[in-house]
PDB file of N, CA, C and O in Angstrom:
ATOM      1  N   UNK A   1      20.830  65.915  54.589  1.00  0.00           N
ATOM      2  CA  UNK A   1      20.500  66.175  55.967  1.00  0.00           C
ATOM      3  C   UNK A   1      21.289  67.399  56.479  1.00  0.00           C
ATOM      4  O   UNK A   1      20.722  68.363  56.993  1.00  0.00           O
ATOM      5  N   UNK A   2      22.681  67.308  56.305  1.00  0.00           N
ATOM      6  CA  UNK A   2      23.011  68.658  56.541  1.00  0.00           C
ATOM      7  C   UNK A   2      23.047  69.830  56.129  1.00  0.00           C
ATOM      8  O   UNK A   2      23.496  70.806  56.731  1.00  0.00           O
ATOM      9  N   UNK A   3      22.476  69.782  54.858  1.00  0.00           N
ATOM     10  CA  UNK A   3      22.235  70.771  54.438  1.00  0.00           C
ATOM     11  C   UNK A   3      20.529  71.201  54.878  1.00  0.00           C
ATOM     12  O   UNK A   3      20.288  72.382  54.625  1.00  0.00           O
ATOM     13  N   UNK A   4      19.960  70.825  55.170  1.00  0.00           N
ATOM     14  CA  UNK A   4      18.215  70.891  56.129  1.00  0.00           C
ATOM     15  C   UNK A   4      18.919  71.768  57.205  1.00  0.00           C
ATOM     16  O   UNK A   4      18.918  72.998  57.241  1.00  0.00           O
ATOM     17  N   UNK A   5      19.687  70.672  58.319  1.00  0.00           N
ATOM     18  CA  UNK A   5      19.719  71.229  59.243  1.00  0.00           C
ATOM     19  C   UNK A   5      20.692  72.499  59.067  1.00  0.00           C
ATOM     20  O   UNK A   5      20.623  73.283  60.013  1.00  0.00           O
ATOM     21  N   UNK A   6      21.810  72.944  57.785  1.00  0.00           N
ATOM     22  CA  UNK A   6      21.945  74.387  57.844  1.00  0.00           C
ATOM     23  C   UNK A   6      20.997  75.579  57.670  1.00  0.00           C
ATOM     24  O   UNK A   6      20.934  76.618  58.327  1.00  0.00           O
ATOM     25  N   UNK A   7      20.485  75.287  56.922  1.00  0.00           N
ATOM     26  CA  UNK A   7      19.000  76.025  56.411  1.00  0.00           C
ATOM     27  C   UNK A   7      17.886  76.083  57.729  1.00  0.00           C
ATOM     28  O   UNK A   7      17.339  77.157  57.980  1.00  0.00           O
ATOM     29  N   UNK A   8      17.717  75.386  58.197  1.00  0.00           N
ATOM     30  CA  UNK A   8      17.053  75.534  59.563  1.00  0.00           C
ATOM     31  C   UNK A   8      17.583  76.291  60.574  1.00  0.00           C
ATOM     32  O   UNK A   8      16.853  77.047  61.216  1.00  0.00           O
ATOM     33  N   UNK A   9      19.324  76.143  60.913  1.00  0.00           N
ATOM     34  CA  UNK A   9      19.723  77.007  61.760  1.00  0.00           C
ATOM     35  C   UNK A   9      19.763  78.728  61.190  1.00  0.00           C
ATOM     36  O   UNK A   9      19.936  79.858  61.646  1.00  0.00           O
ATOM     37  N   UNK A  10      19.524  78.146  60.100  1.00  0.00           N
ATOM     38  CA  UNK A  10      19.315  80.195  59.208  1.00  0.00           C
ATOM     39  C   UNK A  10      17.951  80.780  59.410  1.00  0.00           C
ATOM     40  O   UNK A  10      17.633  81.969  59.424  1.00  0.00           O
ATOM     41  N   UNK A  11      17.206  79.712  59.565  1.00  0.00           N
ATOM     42  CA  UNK A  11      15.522  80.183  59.690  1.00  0.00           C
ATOM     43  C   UNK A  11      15.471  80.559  61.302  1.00  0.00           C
ATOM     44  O   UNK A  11      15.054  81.608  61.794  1.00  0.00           O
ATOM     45  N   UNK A  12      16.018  79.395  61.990  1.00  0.00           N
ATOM     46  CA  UNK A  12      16.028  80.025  63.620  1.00  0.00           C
ATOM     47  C   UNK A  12      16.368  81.248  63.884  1.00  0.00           C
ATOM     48  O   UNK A  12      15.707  82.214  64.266  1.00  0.00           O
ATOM     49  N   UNK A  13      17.681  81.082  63.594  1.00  0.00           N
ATOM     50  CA  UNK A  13      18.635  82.633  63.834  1.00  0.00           C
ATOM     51  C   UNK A  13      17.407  84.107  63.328  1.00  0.00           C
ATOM     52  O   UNK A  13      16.999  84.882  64.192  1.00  0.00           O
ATOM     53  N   UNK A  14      17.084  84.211  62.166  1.00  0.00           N
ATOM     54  CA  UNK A  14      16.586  84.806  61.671  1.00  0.00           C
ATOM     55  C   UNK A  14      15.226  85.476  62.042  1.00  0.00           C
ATOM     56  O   UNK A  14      14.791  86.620  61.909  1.00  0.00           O
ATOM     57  N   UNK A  15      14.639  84.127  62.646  1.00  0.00           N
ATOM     58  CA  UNK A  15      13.714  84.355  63.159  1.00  0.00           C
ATOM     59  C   UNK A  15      13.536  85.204  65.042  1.00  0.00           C
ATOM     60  O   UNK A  15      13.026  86.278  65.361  1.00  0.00           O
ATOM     61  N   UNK A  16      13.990  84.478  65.619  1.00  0.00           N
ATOM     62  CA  UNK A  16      14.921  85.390  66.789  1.00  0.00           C
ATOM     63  C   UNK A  16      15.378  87.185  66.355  1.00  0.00           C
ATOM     64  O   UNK A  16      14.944  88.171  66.951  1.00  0.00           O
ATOM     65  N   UNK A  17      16.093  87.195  65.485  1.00  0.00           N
ATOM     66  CA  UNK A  17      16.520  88.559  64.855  1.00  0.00           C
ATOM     67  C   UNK A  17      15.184  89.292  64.857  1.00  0.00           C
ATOM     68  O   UNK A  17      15.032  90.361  65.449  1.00  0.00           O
ATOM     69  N   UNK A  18      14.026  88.550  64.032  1.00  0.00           N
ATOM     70  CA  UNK A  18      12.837  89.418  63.936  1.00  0.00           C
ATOM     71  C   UNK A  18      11.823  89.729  65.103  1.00  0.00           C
ATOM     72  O   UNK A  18      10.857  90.478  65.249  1.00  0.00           O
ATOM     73  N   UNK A  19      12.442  88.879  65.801  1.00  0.00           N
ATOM     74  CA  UNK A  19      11.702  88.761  67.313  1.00  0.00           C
ATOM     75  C   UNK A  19      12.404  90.306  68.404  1.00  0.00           C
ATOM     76  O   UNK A  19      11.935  90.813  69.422  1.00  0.00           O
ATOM     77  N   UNK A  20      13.524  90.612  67.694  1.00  0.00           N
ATOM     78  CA  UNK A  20      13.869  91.559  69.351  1.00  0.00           C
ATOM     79  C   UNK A  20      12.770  93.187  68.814  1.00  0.00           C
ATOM     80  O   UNK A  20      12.136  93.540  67.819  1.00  0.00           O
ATOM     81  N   UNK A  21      13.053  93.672  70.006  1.00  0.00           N
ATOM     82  CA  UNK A  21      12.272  94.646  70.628  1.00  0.00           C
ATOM     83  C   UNK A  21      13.133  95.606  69.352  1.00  0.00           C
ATOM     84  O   UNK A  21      14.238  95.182  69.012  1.00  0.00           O
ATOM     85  N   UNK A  22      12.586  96.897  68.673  1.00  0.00           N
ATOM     86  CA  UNK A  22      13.196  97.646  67.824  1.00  0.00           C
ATOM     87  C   UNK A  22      14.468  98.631  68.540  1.00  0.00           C
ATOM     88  O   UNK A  22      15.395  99.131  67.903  1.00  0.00           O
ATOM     89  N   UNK A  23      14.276  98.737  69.791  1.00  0.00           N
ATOM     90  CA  UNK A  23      15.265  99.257  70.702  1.00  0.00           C
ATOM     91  C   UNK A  23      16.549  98.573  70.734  1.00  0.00           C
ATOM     92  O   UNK A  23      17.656  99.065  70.951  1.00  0.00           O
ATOM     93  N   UNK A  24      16.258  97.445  70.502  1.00  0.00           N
ATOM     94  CA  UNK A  24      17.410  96.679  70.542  1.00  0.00           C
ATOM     95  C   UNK A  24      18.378  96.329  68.566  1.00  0.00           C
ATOM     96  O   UNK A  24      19.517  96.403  68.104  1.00  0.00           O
ATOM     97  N   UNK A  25      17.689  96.147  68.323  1.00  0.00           N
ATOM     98  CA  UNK A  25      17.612  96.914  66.615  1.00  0.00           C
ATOM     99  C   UNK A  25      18.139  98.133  66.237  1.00  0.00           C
ATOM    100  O   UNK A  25      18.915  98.302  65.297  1.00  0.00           O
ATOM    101  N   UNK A  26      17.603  99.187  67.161  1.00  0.00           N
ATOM    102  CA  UNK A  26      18.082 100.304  66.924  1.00  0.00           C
ATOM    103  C   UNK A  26      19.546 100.271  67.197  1.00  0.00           C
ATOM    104  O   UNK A  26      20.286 100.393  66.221  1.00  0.00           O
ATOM    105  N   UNK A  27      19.811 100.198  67.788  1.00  0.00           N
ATOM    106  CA  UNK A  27      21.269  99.930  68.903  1.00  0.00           C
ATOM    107  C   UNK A  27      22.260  99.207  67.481  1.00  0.00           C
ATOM    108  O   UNK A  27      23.463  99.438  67.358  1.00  0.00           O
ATOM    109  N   UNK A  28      21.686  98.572  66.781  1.00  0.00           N
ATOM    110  CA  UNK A  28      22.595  98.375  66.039  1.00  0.00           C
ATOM    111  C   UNK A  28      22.757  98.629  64.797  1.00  0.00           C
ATOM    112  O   UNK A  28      22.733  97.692  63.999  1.00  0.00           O
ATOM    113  N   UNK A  29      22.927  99.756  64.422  1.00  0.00           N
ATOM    114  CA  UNK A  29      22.218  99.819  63.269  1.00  0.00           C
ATOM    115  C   UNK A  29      23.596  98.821  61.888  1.00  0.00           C
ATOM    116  O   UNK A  29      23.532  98.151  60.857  1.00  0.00           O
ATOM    117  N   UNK A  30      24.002  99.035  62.258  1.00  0.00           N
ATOM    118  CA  UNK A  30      25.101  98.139  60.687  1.00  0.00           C
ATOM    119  C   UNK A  30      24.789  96.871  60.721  1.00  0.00           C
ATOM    120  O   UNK A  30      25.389  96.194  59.887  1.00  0.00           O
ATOM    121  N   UNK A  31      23.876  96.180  61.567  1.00  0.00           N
ATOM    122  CA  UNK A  31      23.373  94.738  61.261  1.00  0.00           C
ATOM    123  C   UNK A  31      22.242  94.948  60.271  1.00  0.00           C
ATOM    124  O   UNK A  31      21.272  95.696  60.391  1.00  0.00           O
ATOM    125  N   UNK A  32      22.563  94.130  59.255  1.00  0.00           N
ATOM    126  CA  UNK A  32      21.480  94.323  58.507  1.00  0.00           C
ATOM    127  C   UNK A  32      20.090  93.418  58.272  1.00  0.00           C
ATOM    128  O   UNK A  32      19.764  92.479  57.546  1.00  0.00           O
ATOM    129  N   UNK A  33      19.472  94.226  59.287  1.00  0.00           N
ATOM    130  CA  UNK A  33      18.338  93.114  59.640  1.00  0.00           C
ATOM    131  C   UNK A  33      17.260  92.525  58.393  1.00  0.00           C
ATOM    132  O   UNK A  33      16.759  91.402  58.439  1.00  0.00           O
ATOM    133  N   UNK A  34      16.981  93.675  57.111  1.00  0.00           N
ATOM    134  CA  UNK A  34      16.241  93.436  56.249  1.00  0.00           C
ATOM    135  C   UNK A  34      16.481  91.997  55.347  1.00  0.00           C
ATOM    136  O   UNK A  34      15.754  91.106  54.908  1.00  0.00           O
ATOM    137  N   UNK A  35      17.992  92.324  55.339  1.00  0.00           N
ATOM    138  CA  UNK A  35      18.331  91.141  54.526  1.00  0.00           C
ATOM    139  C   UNK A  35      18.644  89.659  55.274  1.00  0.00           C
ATOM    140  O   UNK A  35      18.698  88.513  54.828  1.00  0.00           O
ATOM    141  N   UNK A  36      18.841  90.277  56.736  1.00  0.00           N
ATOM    142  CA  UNK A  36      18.621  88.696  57.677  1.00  0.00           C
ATOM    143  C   UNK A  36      16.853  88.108  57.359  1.00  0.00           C
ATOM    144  O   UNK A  36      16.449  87.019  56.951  1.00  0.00           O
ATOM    145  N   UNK A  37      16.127  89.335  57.746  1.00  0.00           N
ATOM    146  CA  UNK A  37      14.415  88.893  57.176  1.00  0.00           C
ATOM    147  C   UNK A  37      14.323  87.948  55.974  1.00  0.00           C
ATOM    148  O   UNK A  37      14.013  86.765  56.114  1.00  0.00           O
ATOM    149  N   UNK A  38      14.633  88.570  54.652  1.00  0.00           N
ATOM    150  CA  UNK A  38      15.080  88.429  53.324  1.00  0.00           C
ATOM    151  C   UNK A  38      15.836  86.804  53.501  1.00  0.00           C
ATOM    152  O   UNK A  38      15.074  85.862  53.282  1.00  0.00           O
ATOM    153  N   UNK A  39      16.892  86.559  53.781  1.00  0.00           N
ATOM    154  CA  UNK A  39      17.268  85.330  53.577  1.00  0.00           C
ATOM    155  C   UNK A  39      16.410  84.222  54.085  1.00  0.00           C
ATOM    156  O   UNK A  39      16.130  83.170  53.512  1.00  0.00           O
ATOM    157  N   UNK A  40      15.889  84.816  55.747  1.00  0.00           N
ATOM    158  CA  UNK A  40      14.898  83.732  56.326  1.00  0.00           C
ATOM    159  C   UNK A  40      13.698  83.915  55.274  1.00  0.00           C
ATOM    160  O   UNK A  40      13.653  82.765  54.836  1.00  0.00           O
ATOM    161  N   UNK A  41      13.015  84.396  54.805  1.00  0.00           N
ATOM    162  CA  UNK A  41      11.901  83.911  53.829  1.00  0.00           C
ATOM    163  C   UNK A  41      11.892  83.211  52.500  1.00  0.00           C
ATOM    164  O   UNK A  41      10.975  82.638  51.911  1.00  0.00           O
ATOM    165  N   UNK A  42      13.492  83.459  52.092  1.00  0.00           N
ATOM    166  CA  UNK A  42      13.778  82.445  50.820  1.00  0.00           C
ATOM    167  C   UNK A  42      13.779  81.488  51.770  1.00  0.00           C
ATOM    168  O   UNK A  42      12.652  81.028  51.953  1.00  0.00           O
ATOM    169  N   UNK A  43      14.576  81.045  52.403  1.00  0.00           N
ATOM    170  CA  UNK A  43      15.382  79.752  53.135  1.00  0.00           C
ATOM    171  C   UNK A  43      14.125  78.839  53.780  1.00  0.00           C
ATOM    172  O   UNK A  43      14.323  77.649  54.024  1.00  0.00           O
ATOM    173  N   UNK A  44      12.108  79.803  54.184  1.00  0.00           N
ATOM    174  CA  UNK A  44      11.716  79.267  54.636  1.00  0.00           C
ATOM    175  C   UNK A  44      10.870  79.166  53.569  1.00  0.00           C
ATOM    176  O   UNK A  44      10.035  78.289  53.791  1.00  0.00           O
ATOM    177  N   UNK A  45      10.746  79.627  52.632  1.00  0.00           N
ATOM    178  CA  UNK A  45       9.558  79.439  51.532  1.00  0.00           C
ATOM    179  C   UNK A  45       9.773  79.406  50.136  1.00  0.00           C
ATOM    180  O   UNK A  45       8.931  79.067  49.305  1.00  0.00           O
ATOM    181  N   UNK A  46      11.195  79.852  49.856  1.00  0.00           N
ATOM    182  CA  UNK A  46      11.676  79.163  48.595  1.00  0.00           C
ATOM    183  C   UNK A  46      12.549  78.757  48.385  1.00  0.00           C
ATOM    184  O   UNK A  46      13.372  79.002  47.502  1.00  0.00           O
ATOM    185  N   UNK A  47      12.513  77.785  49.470  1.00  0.00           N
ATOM    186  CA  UNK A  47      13.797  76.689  49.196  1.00  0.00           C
ATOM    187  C   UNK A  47      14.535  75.981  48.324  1.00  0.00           C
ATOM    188  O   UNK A  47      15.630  75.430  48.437  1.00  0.00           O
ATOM    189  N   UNK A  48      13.673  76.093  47.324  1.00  0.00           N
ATOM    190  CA  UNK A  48      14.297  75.283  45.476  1.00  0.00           C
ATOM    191  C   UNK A  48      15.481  76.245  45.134  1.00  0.00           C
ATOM    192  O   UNK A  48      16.465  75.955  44.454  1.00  0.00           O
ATOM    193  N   UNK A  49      15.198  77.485  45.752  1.00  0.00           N
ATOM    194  CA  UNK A  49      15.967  78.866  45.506  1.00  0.00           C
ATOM    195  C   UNK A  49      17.339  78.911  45.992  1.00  0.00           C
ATOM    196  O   UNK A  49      18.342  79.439  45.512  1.00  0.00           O
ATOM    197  N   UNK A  50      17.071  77.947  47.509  1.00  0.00           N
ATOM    198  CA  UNK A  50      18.781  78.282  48.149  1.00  0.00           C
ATOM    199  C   UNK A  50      19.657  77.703  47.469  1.00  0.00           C
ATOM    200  O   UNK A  50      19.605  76.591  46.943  1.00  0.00           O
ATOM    201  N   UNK A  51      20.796  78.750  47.477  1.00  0.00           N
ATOM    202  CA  UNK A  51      21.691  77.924  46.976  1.00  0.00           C
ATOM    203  C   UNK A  51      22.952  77.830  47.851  1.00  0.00           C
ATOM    204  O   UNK A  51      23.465  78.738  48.505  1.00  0.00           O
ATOM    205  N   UNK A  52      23.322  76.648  47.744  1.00  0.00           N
ATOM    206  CA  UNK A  52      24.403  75.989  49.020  1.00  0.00           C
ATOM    207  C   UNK A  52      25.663  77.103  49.187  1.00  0.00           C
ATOM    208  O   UNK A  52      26.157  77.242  50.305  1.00  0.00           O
ATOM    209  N   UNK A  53      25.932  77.523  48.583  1.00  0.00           N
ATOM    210  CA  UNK A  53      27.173  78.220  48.302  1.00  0.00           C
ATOM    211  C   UNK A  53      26.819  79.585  49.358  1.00  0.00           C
ATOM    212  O   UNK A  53      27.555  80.185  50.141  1.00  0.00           O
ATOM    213  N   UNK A  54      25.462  79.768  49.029  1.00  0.00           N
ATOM    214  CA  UNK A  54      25.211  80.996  49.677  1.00  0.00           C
ATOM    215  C   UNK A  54      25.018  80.199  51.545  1.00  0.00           C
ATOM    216  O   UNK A  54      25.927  80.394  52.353  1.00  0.00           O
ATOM    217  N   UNK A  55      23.919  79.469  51.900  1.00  0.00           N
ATOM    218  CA  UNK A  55      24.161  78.991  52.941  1.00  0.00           C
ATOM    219  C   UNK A  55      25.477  79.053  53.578  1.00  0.00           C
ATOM    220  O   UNK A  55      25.630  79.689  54.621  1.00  0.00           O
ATOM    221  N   UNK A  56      26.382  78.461  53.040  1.00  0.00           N
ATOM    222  CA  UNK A  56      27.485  78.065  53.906  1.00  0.00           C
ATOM    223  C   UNK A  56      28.347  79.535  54.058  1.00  0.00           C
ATOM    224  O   UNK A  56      29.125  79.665  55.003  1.00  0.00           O
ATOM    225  N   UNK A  57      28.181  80.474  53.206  1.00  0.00           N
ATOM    226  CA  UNK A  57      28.742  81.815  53.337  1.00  0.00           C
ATOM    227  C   UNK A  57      27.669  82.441  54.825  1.00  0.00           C
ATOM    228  O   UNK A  57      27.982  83.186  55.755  1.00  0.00           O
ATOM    229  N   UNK A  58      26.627  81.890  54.567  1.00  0.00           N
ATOM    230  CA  UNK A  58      26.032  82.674  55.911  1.00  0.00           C
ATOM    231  C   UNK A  58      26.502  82.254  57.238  1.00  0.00           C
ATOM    232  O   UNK A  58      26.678  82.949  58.239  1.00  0.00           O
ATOM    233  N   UNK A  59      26.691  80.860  57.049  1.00  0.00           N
ATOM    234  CA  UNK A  59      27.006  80.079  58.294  1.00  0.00           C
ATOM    235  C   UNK A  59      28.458  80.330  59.012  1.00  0.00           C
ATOM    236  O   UNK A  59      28.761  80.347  60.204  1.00  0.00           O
ATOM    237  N   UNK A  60      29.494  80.581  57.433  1.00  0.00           N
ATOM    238  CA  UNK A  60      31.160  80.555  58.058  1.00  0.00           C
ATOM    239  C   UNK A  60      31.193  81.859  58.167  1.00  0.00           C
ATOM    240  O   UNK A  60      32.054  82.291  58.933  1.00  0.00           O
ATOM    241  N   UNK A  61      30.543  82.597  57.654  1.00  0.00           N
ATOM    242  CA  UNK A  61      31.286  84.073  57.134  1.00  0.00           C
ATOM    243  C   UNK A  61      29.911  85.052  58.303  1.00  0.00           C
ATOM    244  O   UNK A  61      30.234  85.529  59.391  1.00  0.00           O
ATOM    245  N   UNK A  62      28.687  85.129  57.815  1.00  0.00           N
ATOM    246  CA  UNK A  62      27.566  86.125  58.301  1.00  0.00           C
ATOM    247  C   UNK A  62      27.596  85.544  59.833  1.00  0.00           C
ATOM    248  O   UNK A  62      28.529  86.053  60.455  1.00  0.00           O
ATOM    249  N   UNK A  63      27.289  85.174  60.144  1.00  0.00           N
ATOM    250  CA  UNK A  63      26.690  84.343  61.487  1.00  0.00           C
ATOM    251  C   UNK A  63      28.177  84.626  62.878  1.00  0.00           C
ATOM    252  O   UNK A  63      27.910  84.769  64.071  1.00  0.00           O
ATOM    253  N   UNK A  64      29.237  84.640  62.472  1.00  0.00           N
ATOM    254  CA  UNK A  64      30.301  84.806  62.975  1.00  0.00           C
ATOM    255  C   UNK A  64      30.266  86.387  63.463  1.00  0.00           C
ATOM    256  O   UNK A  64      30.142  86.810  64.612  1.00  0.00           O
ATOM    257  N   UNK A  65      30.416  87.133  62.219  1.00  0.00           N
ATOM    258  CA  UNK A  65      30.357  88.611  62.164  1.00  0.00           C
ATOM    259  C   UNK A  65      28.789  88.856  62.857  1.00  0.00           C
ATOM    260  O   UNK A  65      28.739  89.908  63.494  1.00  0.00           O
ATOM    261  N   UNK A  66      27.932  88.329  62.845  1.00  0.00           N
ATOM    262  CA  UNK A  66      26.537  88.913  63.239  1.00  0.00           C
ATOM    263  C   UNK A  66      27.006  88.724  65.201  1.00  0.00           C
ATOM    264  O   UNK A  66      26.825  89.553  66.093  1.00  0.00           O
ATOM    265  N   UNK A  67      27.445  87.736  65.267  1.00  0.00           N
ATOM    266  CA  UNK A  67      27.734  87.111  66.579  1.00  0.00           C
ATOM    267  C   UNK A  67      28.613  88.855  67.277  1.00  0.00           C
ATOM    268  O   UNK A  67      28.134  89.598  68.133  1.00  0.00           O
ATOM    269  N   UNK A  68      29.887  89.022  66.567  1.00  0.00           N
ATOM    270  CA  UNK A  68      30.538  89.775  67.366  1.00  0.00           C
ATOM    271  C   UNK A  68      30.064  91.700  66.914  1.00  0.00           C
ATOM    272  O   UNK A  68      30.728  92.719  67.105  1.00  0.00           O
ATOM    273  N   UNK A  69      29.149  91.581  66.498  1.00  0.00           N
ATOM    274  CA  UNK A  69      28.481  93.091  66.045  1.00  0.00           C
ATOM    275  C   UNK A  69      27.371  93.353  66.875  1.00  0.00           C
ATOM    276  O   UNK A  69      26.844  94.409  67.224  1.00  0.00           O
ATOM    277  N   UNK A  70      27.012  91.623  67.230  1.00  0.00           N
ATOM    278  CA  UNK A  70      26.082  91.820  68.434  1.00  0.00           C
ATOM    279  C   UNK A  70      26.629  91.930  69.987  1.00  0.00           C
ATOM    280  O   UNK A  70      25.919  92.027  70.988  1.00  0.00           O
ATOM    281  N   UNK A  71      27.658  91.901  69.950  1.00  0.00           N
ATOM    282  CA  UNK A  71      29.171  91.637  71.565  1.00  0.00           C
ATOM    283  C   UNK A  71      28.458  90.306  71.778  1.00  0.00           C
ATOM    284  O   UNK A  71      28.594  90.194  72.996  1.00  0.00           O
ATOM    285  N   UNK A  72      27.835  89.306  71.413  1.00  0.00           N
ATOM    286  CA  UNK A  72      27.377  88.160  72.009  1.00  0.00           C
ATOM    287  C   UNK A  72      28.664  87.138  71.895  1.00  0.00           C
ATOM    288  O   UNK A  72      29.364  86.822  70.933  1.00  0.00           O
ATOM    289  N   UNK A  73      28.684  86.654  73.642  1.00  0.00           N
ATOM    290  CA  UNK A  73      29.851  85.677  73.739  1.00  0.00           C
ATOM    291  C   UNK A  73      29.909  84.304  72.218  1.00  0.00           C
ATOM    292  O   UNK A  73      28.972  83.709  71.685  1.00  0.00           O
ATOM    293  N   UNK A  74      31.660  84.222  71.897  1.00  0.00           N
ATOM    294  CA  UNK A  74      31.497  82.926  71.445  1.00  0.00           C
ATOM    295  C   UNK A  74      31.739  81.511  71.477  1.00  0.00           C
ATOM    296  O   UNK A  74      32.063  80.674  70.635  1.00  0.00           O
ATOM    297  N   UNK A  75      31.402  81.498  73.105  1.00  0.00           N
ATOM    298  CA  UNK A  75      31.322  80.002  73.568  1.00  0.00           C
ATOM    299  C   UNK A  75      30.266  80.151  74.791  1.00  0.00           C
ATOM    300  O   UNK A  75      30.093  80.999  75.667  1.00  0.00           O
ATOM    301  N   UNK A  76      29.757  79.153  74.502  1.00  0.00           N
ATOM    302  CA  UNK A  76      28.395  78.749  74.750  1.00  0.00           C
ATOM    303  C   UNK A  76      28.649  78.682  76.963  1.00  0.00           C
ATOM    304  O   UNK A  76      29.239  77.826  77.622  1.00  0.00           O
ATOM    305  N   UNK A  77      28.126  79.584  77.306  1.00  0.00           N
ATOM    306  CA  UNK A  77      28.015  79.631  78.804  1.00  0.00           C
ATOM    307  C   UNK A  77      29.257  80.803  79.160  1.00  0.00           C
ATOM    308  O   UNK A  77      29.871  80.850  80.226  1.00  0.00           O
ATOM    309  N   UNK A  78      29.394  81.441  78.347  1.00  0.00           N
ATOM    310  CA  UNK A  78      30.630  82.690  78.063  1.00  0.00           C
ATOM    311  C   UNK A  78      29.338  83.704  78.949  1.00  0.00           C
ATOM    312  O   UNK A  78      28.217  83.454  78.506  1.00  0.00           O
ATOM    313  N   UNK A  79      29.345  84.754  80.077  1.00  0.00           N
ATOM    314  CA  UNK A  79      28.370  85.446  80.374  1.00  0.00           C
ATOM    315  C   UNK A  79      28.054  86.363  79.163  1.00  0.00           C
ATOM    316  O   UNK A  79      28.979  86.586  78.383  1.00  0.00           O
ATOM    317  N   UNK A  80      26.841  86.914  78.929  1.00  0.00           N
ATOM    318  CA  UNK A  80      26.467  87.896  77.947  1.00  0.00           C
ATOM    319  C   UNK A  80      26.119  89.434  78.409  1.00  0.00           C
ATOM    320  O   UNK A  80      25.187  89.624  79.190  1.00  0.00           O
ATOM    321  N   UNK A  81      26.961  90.608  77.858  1.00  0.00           N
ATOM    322  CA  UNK A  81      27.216  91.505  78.750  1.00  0.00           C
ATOM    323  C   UNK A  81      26.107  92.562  77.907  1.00  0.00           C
ATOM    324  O   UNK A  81      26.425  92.855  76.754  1.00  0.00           O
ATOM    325  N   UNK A  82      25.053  93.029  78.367  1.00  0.00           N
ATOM    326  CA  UNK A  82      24.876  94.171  77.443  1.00  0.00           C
ATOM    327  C   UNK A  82      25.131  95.589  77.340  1.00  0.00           C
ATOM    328  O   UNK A  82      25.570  96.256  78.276  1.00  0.00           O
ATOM    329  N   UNK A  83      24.790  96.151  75.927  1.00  0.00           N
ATOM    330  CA  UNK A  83      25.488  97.304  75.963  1.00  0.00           C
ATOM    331  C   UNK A  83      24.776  98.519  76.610  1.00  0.00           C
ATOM    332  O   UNK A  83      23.569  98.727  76.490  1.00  0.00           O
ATOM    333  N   UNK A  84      25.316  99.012  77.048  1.00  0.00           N
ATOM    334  CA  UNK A  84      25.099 100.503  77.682  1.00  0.00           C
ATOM    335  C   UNK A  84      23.644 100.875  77.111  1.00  0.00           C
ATOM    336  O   UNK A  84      23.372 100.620  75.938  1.00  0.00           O
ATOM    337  N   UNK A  85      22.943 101.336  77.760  1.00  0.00           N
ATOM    338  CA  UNK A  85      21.547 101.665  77.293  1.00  0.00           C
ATOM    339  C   UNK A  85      20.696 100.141  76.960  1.00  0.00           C
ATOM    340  O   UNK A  85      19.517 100.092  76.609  1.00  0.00           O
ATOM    341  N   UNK A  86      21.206  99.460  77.075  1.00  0.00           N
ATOM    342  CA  UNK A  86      19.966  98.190  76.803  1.00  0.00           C
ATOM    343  C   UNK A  86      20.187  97.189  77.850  1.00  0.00           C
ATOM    344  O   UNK A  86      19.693  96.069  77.720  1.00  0.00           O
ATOM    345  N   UNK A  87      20.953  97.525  78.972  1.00  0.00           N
ATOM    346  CA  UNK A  87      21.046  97.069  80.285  1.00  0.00           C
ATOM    347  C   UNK A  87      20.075  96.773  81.091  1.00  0.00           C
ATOM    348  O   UNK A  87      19.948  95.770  81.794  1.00  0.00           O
ATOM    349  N   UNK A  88      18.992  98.198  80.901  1.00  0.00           N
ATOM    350  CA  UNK A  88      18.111  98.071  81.745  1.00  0.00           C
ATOM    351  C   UNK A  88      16.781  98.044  81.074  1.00  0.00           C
ATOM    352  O   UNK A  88      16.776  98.366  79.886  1.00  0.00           O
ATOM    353  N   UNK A  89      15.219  97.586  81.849  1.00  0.00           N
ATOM    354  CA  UNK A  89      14.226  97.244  81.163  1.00  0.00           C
ATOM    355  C   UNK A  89      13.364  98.545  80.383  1.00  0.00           C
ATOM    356  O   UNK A  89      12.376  98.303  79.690  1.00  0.00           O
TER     357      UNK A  89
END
């Protein structure tokens, strides 16, 4: 079970990632979005494939670093400030 629900929070995340506007993408460029794509399509379609070791490196290690490369607060109701040029619509 917890290992589902890690693999699921990798498909969410991931999926969100593929969701923003390329402006906002652009803005960052050292996130590496291909291979965020890349993990969400093993993780959602060849799952026999994941392997745990790698999950939990995304979860302790990627997901942390993705958090503060994005300036996104890390506690939950922390305000979210954006950066200069993606302030406005």
């Amino acid at each position: 079970m917890t290992r589902a629900a890690a693999t699921y929070l990798i498909i969410e995340v991931a999926t969100v990632c593929e969701k923003l506007h390329s402006r906002v993408r652009d803005h960052f460029p050292k996130v590496p979005w291909r291979r965020i794509a890349g993990m969400r399509n093993i993780a959602a379609h060849a799952y026999d494939e994941v392997n745990d070791d790698v999950v939990w490196d995304v979860l302790a290690v990627f997901m942390p670093q993705l958090v503060r490369d994005l300036g996104l607060p890390e506690r939950p109701g922390d305000p979210i400030v954006l950066p200069p040029g993606l302030d406005t619509a």
